[in-house]
N, C-alpha and C positions, 0 to 999 in steps of 0.2 A: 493562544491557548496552549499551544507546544510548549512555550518559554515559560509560562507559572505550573508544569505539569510536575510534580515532584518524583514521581514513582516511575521507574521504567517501563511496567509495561500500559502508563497510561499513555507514558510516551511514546512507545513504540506504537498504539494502539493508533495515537490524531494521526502521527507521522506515515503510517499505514493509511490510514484514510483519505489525507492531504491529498498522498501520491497516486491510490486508485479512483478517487475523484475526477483526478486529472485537470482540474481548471486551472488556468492559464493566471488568474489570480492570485492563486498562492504561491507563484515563483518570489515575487517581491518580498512578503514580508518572511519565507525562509531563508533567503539571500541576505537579509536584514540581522535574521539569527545566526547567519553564520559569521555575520561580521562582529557579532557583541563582544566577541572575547571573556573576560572574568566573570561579566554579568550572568551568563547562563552554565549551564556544566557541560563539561566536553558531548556526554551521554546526549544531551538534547540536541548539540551542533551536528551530534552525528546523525541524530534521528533527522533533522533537516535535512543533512545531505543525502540521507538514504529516499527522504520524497522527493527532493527535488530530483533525481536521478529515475523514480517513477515516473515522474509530471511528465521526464523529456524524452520517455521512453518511445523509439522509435515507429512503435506496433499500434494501428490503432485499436486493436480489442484486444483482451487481455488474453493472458500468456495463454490461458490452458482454452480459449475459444477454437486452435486450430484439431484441439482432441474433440471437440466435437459436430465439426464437418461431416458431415453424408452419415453420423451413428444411426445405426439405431435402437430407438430406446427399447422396444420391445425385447431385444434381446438385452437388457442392462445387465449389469454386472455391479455388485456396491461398492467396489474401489470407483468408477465412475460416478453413480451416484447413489448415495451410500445414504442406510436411514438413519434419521439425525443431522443431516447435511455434512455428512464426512466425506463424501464423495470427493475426485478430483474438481468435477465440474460443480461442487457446490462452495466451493472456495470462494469465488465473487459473486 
């Protein structure tokens, strides 16, 4: 899906996805994108190496889970979670 994606931020958009997914399945076929060479455009090789670089990230929850240890919500704040989901923590 990466590799026929024409638009950047469609690509940016799977590549993003692939990464916060995180399954263990998509190492292969973006390791496969990075080997195509001419076939795909640099833009997409890169958007694999930016997931697979998510996939292997070493944290298992994601980045902004340790901002929200012991809050609380009652006291929120909309940089945290903000309406619309602008929030920090509405991020994933």
């Amino acid at each position: 899906m990466l590799a026929e994606a024409r638009g950047l931020s469609a690509q940016a958009a799977i590549a993003s996805a692939l990464g916060f997914i995180g399954d263990a399945r998509a190492v292969d076929p973006l390791v496969r994108m990075l080997q195509q060479g001419e076939r795909i455009t640099d833009s997409a090789r890169g958007y694999a190496a930016v997931a697979l670089g998510i996939v292997a990230d070493k944290e298992l929850l994601p980045w902004n889970a340790k901002l929200s240890v012991g809050i609380n919500y009652r006291a929120n704040t909309t940089t945290l979670t903000g309406e619309g989901g602008t929030g920090v923590l509405d991020i994933l």
